[in-house]
Backbone as ProteinMPNN parsed JSONL, in Angstrom:
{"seq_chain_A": "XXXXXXXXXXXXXXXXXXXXXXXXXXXXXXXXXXXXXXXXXXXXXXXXXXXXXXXXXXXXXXXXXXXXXXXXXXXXXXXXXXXXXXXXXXXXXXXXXXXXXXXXXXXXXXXXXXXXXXXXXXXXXX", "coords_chain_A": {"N_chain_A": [[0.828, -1.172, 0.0], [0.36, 2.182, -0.313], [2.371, 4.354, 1.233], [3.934, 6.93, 2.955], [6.629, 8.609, 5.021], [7.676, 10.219, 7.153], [11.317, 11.615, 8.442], [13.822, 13.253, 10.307], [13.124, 14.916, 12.168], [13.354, 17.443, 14.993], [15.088, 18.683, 17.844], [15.981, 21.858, 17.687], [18.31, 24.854, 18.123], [17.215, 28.32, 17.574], [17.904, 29.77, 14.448], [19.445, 27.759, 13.57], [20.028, 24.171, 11.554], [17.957, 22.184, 10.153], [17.381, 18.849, 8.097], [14.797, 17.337, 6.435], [13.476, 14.462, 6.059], [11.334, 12.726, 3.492], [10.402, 9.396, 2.789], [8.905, 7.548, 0.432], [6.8, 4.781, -0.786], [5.051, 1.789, -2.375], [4.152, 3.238, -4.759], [4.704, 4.569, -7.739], [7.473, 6.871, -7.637], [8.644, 7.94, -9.669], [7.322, 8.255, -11.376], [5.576, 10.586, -13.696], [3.282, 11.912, -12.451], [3.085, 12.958, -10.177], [2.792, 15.449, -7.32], [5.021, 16.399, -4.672], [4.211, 17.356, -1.263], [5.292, 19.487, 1.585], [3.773, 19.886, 4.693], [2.456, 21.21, 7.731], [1.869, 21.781, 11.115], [0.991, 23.404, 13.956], [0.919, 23.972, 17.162], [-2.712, 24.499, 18.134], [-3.054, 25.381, 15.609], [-4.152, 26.049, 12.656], [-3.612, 23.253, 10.239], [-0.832, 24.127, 7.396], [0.296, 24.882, 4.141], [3.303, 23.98, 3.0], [5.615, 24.085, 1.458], [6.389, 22.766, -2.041], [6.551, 20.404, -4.146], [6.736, 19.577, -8.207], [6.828, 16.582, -9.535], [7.519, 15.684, -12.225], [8.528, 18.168, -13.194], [10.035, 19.146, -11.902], [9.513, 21.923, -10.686], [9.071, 24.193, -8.224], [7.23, 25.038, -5.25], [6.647, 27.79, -2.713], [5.57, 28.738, 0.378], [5.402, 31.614, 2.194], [6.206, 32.635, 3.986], [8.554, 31.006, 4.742], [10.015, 31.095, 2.433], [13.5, 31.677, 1.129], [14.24, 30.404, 2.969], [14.091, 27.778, 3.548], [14.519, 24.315, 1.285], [13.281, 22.657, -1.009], [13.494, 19.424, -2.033], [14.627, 16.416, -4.309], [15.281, 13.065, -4.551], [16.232, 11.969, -7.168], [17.332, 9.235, -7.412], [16.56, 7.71, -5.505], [13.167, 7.111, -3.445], [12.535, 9.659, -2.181], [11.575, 12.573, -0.806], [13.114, 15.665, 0.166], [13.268, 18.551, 2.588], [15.209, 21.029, 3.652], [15.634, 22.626, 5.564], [16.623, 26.396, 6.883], [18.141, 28.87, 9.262], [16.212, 28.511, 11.076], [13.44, 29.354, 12.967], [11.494, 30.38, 16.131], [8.528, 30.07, 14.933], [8.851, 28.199, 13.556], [8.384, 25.991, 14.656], [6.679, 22.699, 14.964], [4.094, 20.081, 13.927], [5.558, 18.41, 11.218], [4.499, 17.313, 7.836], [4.413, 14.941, 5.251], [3.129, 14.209, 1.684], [0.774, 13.609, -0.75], [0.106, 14.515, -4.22], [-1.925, 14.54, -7.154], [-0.075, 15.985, -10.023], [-1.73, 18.167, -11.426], [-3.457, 19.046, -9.508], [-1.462, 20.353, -7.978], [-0.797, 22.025, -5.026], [-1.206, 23.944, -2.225], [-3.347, 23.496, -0.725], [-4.183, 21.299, 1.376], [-6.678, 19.816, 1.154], [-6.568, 18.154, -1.55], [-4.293, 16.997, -1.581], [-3.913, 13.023, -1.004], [-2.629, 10.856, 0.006], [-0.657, 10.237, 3.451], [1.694, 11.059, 5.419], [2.846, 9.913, 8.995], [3.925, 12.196, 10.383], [6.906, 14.617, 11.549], [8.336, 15.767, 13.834], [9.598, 19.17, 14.892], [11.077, 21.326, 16.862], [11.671, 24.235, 17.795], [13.916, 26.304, 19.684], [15.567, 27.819, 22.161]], "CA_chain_A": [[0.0, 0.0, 0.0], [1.083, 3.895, -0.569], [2.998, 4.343, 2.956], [4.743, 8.06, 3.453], [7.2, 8.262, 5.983], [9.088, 11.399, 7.352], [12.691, 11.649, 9.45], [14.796, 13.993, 10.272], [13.037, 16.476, 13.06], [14.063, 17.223, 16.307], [15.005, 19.918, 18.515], [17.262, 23.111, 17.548], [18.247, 26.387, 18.541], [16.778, 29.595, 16.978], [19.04, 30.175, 13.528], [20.073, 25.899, 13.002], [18.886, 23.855, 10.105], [17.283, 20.445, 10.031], [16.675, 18.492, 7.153], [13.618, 16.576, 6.79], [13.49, 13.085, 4.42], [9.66, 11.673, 2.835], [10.422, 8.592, 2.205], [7.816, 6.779, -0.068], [6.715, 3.637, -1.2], [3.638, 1.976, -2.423], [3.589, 4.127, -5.929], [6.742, 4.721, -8.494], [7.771, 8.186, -7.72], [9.803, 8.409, -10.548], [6.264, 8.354, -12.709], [5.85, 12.035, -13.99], [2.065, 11.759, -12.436], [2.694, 13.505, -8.857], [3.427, 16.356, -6.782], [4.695, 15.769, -2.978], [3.637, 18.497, -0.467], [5.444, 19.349, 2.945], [2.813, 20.333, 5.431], [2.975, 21.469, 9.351], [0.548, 21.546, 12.216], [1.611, 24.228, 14.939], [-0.15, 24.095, 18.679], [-3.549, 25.695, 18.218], [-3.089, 26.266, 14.486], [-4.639, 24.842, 11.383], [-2.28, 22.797, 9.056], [-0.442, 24.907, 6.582], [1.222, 23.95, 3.33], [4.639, 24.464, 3.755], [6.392, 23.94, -0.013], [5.88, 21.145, -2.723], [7.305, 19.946, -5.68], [6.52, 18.594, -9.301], [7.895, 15.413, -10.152], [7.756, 16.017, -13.462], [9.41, 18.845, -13.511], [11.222, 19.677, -10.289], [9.206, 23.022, -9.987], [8.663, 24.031, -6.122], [6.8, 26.542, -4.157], [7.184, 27.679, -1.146], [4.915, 29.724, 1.465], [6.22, 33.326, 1.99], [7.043, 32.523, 5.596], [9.722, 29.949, 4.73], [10.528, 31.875, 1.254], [14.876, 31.628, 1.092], [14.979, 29.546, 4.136], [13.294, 26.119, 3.349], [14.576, 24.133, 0.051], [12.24, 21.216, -1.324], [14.126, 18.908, -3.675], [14.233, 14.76, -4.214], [16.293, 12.65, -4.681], [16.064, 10.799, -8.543], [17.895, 7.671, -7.076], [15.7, 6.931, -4.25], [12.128, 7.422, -3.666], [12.495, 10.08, -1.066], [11.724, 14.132, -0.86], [13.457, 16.908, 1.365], [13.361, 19.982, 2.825], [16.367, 21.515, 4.137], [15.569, 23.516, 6.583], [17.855, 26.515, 7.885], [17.604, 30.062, 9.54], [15.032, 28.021, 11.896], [12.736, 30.348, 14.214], [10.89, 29.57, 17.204], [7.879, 30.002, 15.15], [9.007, 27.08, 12.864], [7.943, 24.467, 15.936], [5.415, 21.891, 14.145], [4.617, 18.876, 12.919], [5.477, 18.416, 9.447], [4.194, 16.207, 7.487], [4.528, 15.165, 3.603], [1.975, 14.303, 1.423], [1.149, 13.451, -2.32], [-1.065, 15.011, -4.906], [-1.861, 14.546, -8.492], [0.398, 17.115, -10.243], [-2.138, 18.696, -11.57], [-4.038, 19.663, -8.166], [-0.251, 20.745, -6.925], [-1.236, 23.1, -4.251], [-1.036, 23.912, -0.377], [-4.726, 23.178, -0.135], [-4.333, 19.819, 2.228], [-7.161, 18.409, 0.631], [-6.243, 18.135, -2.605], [-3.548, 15.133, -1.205], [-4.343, 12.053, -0.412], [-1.551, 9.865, 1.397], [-0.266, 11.411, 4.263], [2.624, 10.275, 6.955], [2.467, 10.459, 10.491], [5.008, 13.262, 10.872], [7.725, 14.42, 12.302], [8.189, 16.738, 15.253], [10.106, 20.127, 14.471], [10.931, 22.283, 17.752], [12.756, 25.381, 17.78], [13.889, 26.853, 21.223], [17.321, 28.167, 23.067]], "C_chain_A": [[0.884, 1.251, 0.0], [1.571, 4.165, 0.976], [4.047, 5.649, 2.572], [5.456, 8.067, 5.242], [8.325, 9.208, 6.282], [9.625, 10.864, 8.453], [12.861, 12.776, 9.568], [14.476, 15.091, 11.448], [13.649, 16.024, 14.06], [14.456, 18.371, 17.188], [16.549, 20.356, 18.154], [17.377, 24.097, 17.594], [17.557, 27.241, 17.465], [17.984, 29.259, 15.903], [19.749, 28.327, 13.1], [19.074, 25.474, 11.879], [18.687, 22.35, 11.042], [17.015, 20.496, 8.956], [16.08, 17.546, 7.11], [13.434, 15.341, 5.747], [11.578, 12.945, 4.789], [10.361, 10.697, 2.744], [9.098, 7.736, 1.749], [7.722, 5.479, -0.704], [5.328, 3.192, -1.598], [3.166, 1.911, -4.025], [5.429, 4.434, -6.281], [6.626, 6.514, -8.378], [8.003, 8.893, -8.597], [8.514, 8.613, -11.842], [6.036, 9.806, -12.912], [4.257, 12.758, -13.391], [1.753, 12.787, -10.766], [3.264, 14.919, -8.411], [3.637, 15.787, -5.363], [4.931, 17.575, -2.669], [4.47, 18.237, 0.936], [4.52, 20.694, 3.603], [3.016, 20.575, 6.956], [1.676, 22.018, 9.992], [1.469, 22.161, 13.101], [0.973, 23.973, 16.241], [-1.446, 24.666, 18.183], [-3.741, 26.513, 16.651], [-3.598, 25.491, 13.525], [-3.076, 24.034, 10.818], [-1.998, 23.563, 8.293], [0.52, 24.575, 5.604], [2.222, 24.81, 3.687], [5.683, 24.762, 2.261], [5.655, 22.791, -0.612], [6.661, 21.453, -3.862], [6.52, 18.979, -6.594], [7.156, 18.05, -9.552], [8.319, 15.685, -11.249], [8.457, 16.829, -14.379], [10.247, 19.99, -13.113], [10.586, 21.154, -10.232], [8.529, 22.951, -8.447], [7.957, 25.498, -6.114], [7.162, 26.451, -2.804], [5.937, 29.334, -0.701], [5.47, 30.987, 1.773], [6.506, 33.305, 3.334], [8.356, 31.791, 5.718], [10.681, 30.104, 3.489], [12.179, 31.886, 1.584], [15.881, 31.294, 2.331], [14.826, 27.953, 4.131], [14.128, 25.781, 1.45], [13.551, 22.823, 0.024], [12.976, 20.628, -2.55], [14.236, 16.959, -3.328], [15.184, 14.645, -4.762], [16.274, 11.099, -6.138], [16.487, 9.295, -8.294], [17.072, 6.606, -6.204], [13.935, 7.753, -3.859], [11.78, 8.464, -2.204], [12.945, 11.531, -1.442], [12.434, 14.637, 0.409], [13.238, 17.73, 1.444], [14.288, 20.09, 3.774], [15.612, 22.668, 4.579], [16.249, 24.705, 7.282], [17.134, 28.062, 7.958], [16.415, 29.682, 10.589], [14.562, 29.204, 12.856], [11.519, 29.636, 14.754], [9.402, 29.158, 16.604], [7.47, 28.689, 13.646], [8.377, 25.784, 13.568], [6.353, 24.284, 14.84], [5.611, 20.868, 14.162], [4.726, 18.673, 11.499], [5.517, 17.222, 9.044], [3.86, 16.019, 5.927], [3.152, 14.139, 2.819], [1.847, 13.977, -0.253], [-0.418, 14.009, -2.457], [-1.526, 14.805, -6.334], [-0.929, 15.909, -9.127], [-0.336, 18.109, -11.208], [-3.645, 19.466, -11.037], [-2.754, 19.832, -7.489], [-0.62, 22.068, -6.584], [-0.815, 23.001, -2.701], [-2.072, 23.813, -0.139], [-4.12, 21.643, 0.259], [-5.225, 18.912, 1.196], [-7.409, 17.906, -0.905], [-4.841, 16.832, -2.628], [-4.154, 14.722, -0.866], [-3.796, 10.793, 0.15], [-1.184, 11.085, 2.242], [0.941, 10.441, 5.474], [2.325, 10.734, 7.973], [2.73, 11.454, 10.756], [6.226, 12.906, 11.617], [8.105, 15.762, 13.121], [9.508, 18.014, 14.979], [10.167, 21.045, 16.18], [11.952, 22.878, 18.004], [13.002, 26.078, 18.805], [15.286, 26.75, 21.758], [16.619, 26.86, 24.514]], "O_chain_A": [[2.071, 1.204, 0.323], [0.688, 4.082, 1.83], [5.006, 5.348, 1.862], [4.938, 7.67, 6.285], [9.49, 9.142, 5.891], [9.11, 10.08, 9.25], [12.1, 13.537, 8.97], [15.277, 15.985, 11.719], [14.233, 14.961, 14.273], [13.622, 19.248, 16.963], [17.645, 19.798, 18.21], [16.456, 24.7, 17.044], [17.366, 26.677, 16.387], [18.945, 28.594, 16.289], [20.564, 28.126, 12.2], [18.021, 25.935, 11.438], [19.104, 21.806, 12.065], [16.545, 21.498, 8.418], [16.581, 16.591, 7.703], [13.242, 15.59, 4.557], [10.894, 13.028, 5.81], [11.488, 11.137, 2.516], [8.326, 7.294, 2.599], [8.772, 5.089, -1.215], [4.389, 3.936, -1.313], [2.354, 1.147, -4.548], [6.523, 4.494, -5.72], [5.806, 7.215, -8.972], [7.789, 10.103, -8.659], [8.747, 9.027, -12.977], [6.482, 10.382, -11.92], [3.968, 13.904, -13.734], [0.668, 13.183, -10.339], [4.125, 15.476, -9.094], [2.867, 14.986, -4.833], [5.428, 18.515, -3.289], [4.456, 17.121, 1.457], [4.492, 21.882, 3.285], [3.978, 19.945, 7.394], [0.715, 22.556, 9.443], [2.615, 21.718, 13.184], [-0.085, 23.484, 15.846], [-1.139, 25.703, 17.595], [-4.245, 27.611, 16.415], [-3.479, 24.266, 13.572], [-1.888, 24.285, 11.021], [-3.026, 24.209, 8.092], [1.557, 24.025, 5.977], [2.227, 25.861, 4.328], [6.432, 25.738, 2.228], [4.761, 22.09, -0.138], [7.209, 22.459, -4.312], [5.88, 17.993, -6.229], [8.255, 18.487, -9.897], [9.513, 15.954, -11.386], [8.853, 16.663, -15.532], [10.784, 21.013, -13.537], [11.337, 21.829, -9.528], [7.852, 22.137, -7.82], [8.105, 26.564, -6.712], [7.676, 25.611, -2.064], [5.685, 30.404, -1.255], [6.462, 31.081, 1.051], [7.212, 34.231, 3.736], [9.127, 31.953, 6.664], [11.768, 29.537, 3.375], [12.228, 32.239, 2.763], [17.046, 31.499, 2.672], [15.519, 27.147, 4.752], [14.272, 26.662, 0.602], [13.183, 22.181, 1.008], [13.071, 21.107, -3.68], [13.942, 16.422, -2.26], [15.904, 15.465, -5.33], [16.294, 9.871, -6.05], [16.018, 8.339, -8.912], [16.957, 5.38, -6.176], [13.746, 8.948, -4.088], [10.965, 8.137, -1.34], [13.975, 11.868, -2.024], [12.333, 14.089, 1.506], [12.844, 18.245, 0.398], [14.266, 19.321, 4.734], [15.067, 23.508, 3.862], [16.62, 24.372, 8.408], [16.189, 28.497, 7.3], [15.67, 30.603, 10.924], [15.391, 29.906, 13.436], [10.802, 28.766, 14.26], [8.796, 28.262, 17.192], [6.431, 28.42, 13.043], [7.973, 24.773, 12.993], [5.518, 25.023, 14.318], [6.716, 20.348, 14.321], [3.767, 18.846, 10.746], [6.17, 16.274, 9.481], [3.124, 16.83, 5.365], [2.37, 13.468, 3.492], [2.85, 14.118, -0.952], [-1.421, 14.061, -1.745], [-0.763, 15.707, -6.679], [-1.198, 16.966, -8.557], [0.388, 18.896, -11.817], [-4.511, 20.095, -11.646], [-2.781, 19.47, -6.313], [-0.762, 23.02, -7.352], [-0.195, 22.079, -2.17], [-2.187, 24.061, 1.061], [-3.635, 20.933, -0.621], [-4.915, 17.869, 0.62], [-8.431, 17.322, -1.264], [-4.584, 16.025, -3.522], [-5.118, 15.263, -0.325], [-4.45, 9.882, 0.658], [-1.277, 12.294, 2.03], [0.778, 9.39, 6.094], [1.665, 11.763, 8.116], [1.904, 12.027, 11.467], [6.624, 11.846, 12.101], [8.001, 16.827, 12.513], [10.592, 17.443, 14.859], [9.055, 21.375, 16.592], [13.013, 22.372, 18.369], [12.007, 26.773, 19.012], [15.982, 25.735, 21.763], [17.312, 26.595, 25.496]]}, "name": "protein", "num_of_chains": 1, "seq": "XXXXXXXXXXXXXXXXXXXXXXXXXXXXXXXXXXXXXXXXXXXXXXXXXXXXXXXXXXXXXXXXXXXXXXXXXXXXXXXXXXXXXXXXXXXXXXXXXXXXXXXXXXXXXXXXXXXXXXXXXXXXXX"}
């Protein structure tokens, strides 16, 4: 079955990076048919897309809060997205969580994916 599966959070000062792996399975990545989405859940806050990427043809967005601090890019060898993370601020703390879409509903609307991983825990704090 389609199984998403993020790594990489964890706790780091104000100004540190983390980078975050998808790993997927399930579905051939490498088919030109998807977009993946990284998403985040704050305390008390809705979910919010976070970036995404077209398979097809490596274009990304990105949210204007995370704009020339976040990268979103994959890895052609292995069936697994990132986001590099750096410049972190406290108000980065989330869960983030990645996500697939048809690539032609690639958006930060949530429900427009339809796998989803558990997450992975992001917390920013001296």
């Amino acid at each position: 079955q389609v199984q998403f599966v993020e790594s990489g959070g964890g706790l780091v000062q104000p100004g540190g990076s983390l980078r975050l792996s998808c790993t997927v399975s399930g579905f051939n990545l490498n088919l030109d048919n998807w977009a993946i989405g990284w998403f985040r859940r704050a305390p008390g806050k809705e979910r919010e897309g976070v970036s995404y990427i077209v398979v097809s043809d490596g274009s990304t967005y990105y949210v204007d809060s995370v704009k020339g601090r976040f990268t979103i890019s994959r890895d052609n060898a292995k069936p697994t997205v990132y986001l590099q993370m750096n410049s972190l601020k406290p108000e980065d703390t989330a869960v983030y969580y990645c996500a697939r879409a048809p690539k032609f509903l690639a958006s930060t609307n949530p429900s427009n994916f339809d796998y989803w991983g558990q997450g992975t825990q992001v917390t920013v704090s001296s």
